[in-house]
C-alpha distance (Angstrom), angle and dihedral (degrees) to the residues before:
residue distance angle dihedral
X1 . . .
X2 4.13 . .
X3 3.49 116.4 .
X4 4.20 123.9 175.1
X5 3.84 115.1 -90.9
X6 3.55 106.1 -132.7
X7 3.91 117.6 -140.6
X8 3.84 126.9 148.9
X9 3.79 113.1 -5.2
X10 3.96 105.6 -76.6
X11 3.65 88.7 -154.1
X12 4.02 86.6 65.6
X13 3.36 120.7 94.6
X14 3.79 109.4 -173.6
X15 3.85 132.1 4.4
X16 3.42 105.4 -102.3
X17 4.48 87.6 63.3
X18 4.09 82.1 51.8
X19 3.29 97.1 52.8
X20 3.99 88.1 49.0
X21 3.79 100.1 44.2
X22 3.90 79.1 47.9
X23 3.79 96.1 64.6
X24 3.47 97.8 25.7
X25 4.48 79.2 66.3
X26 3.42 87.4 36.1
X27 3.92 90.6 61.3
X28 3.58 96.5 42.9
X29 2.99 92.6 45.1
X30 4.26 93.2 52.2
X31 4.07 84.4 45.8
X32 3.57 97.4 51.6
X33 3.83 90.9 48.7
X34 3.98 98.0 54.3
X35 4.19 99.0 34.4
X36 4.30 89.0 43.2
X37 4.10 82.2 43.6
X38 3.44 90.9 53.4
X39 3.40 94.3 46.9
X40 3.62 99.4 44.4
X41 3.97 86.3 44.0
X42 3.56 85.6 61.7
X43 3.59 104.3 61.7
X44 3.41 100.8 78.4
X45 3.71 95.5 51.6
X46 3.31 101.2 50.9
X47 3.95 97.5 41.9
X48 3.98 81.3 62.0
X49 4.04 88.8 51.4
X50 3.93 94.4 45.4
X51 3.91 124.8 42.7
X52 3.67 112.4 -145.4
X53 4.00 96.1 -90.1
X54 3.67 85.9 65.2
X55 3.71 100.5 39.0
X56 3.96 81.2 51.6
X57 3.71 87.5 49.6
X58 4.14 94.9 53.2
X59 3.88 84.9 46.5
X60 3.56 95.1 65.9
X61 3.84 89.0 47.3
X62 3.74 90.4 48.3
X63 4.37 82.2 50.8
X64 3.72 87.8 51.7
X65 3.98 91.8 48.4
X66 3.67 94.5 44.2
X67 3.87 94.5 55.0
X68 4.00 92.1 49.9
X69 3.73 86.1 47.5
X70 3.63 90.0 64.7
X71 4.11 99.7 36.1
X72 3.85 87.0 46.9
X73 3.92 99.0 44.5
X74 4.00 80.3 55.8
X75 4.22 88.0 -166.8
X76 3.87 95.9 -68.8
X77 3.53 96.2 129.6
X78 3.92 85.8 56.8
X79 3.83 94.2 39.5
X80 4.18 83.9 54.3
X81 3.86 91.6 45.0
X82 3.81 83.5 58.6
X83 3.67 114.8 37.5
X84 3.30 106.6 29.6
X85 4.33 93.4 45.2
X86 4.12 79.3 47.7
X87 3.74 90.0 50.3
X88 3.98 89.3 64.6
X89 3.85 109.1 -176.5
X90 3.89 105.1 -13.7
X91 3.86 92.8 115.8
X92 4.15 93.8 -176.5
X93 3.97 81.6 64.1
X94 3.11 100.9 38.7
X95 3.39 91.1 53.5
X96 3.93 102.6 48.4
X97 4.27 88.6 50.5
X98 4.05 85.0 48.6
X99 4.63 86.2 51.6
X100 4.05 86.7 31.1
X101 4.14 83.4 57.2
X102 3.53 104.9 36.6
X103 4.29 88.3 45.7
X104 3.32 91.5 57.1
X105 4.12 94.6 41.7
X106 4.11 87.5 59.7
X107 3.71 94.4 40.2
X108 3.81 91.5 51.9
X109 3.87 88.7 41.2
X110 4.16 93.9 54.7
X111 4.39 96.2 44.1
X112 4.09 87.9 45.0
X113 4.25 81.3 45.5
X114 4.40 86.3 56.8
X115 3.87 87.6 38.6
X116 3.72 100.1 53.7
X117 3.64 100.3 34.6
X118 4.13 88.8 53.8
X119 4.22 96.4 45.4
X120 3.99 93.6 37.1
X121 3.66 91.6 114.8
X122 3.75 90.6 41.0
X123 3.77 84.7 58.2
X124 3.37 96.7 45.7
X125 4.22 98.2 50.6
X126 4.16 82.1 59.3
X127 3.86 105.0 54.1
X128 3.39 112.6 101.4
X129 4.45 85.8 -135.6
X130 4.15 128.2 60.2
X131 3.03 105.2 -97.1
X132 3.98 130.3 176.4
X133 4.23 120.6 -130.6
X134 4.07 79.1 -120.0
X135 3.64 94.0 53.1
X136 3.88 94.3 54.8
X137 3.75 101.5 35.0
X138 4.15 80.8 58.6
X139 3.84 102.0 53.6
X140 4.11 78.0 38.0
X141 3.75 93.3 57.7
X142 4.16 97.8 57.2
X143 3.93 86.4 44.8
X144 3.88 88.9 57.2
X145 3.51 90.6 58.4
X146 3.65 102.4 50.5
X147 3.45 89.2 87.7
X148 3.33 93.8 61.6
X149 3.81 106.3 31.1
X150 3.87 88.0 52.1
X151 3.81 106.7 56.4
X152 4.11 90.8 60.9
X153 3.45 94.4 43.2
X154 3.81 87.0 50.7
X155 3.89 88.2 54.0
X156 3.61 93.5 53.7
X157 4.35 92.4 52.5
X158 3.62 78.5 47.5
X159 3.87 99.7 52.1
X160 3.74 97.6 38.5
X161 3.55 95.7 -106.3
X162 4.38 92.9 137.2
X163 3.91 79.1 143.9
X164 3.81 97.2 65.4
X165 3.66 94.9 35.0
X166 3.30 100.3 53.4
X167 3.77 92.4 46.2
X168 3.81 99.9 53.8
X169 4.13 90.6 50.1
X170 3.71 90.9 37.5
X171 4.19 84.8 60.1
X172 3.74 93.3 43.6
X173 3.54 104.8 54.7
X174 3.80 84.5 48.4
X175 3.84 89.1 55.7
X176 3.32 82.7 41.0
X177 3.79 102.7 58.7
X178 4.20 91.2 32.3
X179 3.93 89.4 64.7
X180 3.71 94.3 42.8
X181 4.14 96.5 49.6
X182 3.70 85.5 52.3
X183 3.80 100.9 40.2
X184 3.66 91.2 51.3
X185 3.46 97.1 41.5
X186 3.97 89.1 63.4
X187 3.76 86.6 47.3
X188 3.59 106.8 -96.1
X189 3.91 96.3 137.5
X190 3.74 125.4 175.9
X191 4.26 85.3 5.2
X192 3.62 91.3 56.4
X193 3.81 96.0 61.2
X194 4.19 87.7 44.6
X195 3.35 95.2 51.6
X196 4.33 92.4 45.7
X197 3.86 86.1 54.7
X198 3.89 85.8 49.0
X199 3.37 104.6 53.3
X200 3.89 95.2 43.8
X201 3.49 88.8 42.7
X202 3.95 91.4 66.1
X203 3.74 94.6 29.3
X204 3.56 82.4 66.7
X205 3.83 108.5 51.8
X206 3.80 82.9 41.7
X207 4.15 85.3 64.0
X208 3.91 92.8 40.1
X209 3.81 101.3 49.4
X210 4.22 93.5 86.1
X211 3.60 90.0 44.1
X212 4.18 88.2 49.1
X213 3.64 94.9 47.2
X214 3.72 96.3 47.2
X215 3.64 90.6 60.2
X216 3.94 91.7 51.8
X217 3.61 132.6 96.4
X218 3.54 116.4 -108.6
X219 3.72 98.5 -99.5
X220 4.10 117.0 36.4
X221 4.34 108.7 -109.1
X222 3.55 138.0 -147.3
X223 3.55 95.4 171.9
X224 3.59 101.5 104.9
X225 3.99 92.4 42.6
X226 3.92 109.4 113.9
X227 4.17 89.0 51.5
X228 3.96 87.6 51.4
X229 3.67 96.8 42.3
X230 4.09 85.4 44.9
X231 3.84 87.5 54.5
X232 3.69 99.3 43.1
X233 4.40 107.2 41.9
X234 3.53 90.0 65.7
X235 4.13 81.0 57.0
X236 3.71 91.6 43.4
X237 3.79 82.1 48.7
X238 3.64 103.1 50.3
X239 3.60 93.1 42.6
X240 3.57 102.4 55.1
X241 4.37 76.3 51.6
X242 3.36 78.5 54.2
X243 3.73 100.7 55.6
X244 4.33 92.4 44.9
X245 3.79 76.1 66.8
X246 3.74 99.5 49.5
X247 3.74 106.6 14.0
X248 3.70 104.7 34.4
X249 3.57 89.7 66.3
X250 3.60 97.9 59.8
X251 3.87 87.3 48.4
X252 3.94 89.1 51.5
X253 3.64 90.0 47.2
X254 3.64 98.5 52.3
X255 4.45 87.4 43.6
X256 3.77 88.3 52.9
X257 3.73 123.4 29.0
X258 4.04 101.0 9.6
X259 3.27 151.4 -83.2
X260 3.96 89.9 -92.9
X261 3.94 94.8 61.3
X262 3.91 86.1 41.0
X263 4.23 87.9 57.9
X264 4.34 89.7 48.3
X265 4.04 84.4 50.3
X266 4.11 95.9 39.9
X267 4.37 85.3 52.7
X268 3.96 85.0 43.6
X269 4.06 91.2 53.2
X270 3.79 96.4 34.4
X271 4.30 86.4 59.8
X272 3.65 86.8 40.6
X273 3.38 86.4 58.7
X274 3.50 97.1 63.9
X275 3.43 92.0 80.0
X276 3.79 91.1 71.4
X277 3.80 97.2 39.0
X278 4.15 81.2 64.1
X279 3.67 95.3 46.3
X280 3.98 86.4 55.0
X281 3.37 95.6 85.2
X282 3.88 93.0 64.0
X283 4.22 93.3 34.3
X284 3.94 90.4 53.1
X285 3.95 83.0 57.1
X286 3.60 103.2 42.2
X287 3.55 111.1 30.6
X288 3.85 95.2 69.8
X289 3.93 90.9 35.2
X290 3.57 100.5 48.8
X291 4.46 91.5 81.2
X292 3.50 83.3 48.7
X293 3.69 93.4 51.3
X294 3.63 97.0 40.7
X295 4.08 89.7 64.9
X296 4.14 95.9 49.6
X297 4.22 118.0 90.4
X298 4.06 106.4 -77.2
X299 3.71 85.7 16.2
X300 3.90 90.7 143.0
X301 4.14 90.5 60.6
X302 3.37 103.4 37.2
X303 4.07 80.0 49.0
X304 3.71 88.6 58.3
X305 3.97 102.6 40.1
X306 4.36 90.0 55.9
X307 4.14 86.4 48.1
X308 3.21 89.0 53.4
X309 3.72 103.8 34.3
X310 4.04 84.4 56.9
X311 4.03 94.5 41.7
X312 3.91 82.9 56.4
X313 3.78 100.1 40.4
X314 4.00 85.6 55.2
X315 4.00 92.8 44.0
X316 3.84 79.9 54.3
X317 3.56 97.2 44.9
X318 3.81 94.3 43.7
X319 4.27 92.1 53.8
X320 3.75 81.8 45.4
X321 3.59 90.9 57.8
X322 3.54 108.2 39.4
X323 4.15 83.6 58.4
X324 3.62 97.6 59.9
X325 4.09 109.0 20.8
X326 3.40 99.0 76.9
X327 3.24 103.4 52.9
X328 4.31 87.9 41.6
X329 3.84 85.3 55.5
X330 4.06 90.2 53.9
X331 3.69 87.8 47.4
X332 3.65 101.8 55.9
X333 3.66 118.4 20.0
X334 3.89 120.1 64.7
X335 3.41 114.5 -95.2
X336 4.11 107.9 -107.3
X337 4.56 73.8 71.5
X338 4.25 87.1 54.0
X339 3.93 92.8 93.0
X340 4.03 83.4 65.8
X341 3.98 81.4 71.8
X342 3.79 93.1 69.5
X343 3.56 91.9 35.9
X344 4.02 102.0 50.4
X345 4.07 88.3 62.6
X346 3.75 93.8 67.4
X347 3.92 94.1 41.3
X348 3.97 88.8 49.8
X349 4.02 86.7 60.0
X350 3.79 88.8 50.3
X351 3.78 89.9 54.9
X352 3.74 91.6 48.4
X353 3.45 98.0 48.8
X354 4.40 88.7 41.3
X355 4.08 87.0 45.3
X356 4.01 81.8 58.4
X357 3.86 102.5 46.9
X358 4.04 84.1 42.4
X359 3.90 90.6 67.6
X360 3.70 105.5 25.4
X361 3.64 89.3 70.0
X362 3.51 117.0 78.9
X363 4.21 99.4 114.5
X364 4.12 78.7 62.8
X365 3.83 97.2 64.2
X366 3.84 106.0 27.6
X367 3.71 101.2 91.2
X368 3.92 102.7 12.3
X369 3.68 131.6 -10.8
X370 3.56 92.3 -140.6
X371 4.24 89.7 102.6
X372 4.07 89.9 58.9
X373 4.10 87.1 45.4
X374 3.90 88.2 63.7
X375 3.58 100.3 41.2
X376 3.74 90.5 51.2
X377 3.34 93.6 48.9
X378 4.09 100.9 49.8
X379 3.70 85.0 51.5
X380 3.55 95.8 49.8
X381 4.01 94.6 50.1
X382 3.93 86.1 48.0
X383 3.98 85.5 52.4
X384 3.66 89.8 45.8
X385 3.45 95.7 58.2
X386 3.85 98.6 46.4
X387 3.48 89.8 49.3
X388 3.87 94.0 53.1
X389 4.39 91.3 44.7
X390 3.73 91.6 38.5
X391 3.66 120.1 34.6
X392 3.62 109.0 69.5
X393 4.24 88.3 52.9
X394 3.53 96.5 39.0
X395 3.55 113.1 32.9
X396 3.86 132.3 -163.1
X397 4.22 87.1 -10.8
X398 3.86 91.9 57.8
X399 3.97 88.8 51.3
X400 4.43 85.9 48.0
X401 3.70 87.8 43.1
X402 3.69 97.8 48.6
X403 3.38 93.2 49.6
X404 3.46 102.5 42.7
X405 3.92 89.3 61.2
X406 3.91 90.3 41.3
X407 3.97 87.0 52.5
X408 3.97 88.6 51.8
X409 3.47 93.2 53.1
X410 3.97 99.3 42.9
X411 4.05 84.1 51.9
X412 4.00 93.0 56.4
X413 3.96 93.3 41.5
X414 3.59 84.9 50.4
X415 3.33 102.6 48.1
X416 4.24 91.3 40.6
X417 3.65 92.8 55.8
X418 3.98 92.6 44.5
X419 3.39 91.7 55.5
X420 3.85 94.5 48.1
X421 3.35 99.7 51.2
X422 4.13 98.2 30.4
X423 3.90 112.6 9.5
X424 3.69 117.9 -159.1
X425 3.89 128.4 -170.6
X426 3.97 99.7 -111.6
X427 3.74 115.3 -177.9
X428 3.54 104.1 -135.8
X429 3.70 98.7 -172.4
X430 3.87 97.4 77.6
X431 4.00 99.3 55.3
X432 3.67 88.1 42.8
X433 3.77 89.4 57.3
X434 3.46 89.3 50.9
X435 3.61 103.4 59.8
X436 3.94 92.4 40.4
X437 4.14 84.0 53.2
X438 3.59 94.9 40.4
X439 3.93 94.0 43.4
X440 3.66 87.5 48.9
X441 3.85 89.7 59.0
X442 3.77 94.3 50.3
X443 3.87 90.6 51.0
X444 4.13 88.3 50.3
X445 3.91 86.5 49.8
X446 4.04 98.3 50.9
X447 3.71 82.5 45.7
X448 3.50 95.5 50.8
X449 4.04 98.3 47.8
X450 3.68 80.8 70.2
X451 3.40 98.5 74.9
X452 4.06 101.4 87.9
X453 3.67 99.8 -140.6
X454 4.26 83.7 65.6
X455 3.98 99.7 30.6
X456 4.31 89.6 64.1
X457 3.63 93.0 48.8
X458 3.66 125.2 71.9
X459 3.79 97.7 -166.6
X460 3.70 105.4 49.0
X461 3.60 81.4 47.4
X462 4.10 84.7 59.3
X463 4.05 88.2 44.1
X464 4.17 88.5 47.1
X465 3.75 90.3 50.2
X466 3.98 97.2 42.7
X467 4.03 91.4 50.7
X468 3.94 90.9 51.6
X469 3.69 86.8 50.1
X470 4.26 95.8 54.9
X471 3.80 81.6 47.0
X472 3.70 95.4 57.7
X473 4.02 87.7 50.3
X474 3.54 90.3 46.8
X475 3.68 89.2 50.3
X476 4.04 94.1 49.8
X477 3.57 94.4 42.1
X478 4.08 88.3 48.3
X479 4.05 86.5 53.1
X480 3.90 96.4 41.0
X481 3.59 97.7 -105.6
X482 4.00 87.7 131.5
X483 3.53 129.2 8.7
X484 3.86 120.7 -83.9
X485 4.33 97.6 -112.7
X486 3.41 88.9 -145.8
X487 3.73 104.0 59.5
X488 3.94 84.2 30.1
X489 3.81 87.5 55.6
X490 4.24 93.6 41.4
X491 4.19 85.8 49.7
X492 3.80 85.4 48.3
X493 3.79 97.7 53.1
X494 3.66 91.2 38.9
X495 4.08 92.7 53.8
X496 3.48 87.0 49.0
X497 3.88 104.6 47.6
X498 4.17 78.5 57.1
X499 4.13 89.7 64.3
């Protein structure tokens, strides 16, 4: 079995880019950590503020945000991604695309502002939770200005700045968590967590605006807007497929066995979760990159080698996780959450498998996204339908199930019609040693919480599960699945003593 050793960055061509793509992970990485720490921190103290009718309750208001998040965002952040890394160094174009995106963002944000405040109570009378007309227009408010806090935060992935990025979220989700430890603490409940995200939400746009209008032309433009719209519905499209997958089921839950189970299967997919808040660091990097990359000489390999260093890092950090999380979730939330133990295995596989189909994809968005649009949507009518046979026998595991298989088959469209319309040279070899390794390690765990001494103790069964997992690195970095940091660190310094 040959796999690639992986040294310095092959994309790379001199020092002085290594260094930056080097801090650039290096701050995205240091974000990620504190705002996903926060987060995770977080969990615990609200479970003890909310019982699980009202954590079920937020969840549906966190469903309703998450679906005008994607309607609202309209695919600009894609359509920027795309024309703007494929307009290279023109700066007068790349500057009208960046005011064509960013007009459109605020006009979409004001009409969906009329819309929203005139069918609140519309919305309201078909959520399957009580919820108050202040209660939705607050998680509303945030998801209005997605639009417009994403585009500039896009442009600074794009233009290296990890630095500033990760230092205006990093200060939000600290406002953010300030204002909802004392809001709940004087009894505010499911409000005080709406109006946190509100605040920061608007705190934020107010520190962005400068940097937005700096990277403007001088006079806003819609000139380019029926190619950006083209390039960005099928997005809008195939993430709202997306979210029948992933969002429907917490809306089918809540319809048909409760609001409580839904809250046990919301803390199962918010840990789940994690897996992707550690893989950020590497998709904040790549995924506005990878265009760029795609155009230089040997684009098409060095294409393939970071999709499949990143489907392998998340196979990694998903074994990793389903190891140690279950036993973290029985340590720190109270026990009516403990079901979300069993649960949060499943939904790490799903995130493996999506964190796959996610980058072995790019032939489907290089010339149109409409390929991606019809993939997502298949899947999503196939998820659909198992929710609607399934869900009301079978609970929580019928949603996991269903969208385990659905995740499966999204991944092999994906990577079918990529390869079609774009082949790359994937090694196979190194993510198929990965799961055999990292299945292995599960099987030794199981095995192992049979001895008693380990099965009546919660935290050696944490310790048990986070020594397996440095194995499994060890392992993969032994076989040149990732690079060894010590000889990546010595090549560093070396490469760097030559400046």
């Amino acid at each position: 079995m040959t796999t690639k050793v992986l040294t310095i960055p092959t994309a790379i061509n001199d020092i002085n880019t290594s260094t930056n793509v080097l801090s650039q992970a290096a701050y995205y990485g240091l974000g990620i950590v504190i705002m996903k720490g926060i987060s995770l921190l977080m969990i615990p103290f609200i479970t003890r503020h909310l019982n699980t009718a009202e954590y079920g309750a937020l969840e549906i208001l966190l469903i309703v945000a998450d679906v005008l998040t994607i309607i609202i965002g309209f695919g600009l952040v894609e359509a920027l991604y795309r024309f703007v890394g494929l307009a290279g160094d023109n700066k007068n174009e790349t500057n009208k695309f960046i005011s064509n995106c960013f007009t459109l963002a605020v006009i979409v944000c004001f009409l969906s502002m009329i819309l929203l405040t005139v069918f609140a109570n519309n919305i309201i009378d078909n959520l399957p939770a009580k919820i108050t007309r202040f209660q939705l227009l607050l998680i509303v408010f945030p998801a209005l200005l997605e639009g417009v806090i994403a585009l500039p935060l896009t442009l600074m992935r794009m233009q290296s700045l990890a630095k500033r990025f990760c230092m205006l979220n990093v200060v939000k989700a600290i406002i953010q968590a300030v204002i909802v430890i004392v809001l709940l603490e004087m009894g505010y409940g499911i409000t005080a967590i709406l109006i946190a995200g509100a605040v920061s939400s608007l705190m934020l746009v107010i520190c962005l605006m400068p940097y937005q209008w700096g990277q403007m032309a001088k006079n806003w433009h819609l000139s380019s807007s029926i190619e950006i719209l083209r390039y960005g519905a099928p997005v809008v499209f195939g993430r709202l497929a997306l979210f029948s997958m992933t969002g429907l089921d917490r809306w089918m839950l809540a319809d048909k066995v409760g609001i409580e189970q839904l809250a046990v299967y919301a803390i199962a997919a918010k840990f789940a979760l994690i897996m992707s808040f550690l893989m950020q660091p590497f998709t904040l990097w790549w995924f506005p990159y990878r265009f760029k990359l795609l155009k230089q000489e040997g684009g098409r390999e060095k294409c393939a080698h970071y999709a499949l260093l990143g489907t392998n890092l998340g196979l990694l950090l998903g074994f990793a996780m389903m190891l140690t999380v279950p036993q973290f979730i029985q340590l720190i939330l109270p026990f009516e959450y403990h079901e979300a133990a069993s649960i949060v295995i499943a939904l790490l596989a799903v995130n493996m498998i999506k964190n796959a189909g996610d980058l072995l994809n790019l032939g489907c968005f290089i010339n149109s996204s409409l390929n991606q649009m019809w993939v997502q949507w298949l899947c999503a009518l196939i998820a659909v339908i198992g929710y609607l046979l399934y869900i009301e026998d079978y609970g929580v595991w019928a949603a996991a199930g269903i969208l385990l298989f659905v995740y499966l088959l999204r991944l092999a469209l994906f990577y079918r019609y990529s390869q079609a319309l774009h082949p790359l040279p994937y090694s196979h070899a190194s993510w198929l040693l990965v799961v055999v390794a990292g299945s292995f390690c599960m099987g030794v765990f199981y095995f192992g919480l049979q001895i008693e001494f380990i099965a009546v103790n919660v935290f050696l069964q944490f310790i048990f599960g986070i020594a397996l997992a440095l194995i499994l690195l060890i392992f993969l970095i032994a076989n040149k699945i990732f690079p060894n940091p010590v000889t990546f660190w010595q090549q560093y310094q070396k490469k760097s003593a030559a400046v």
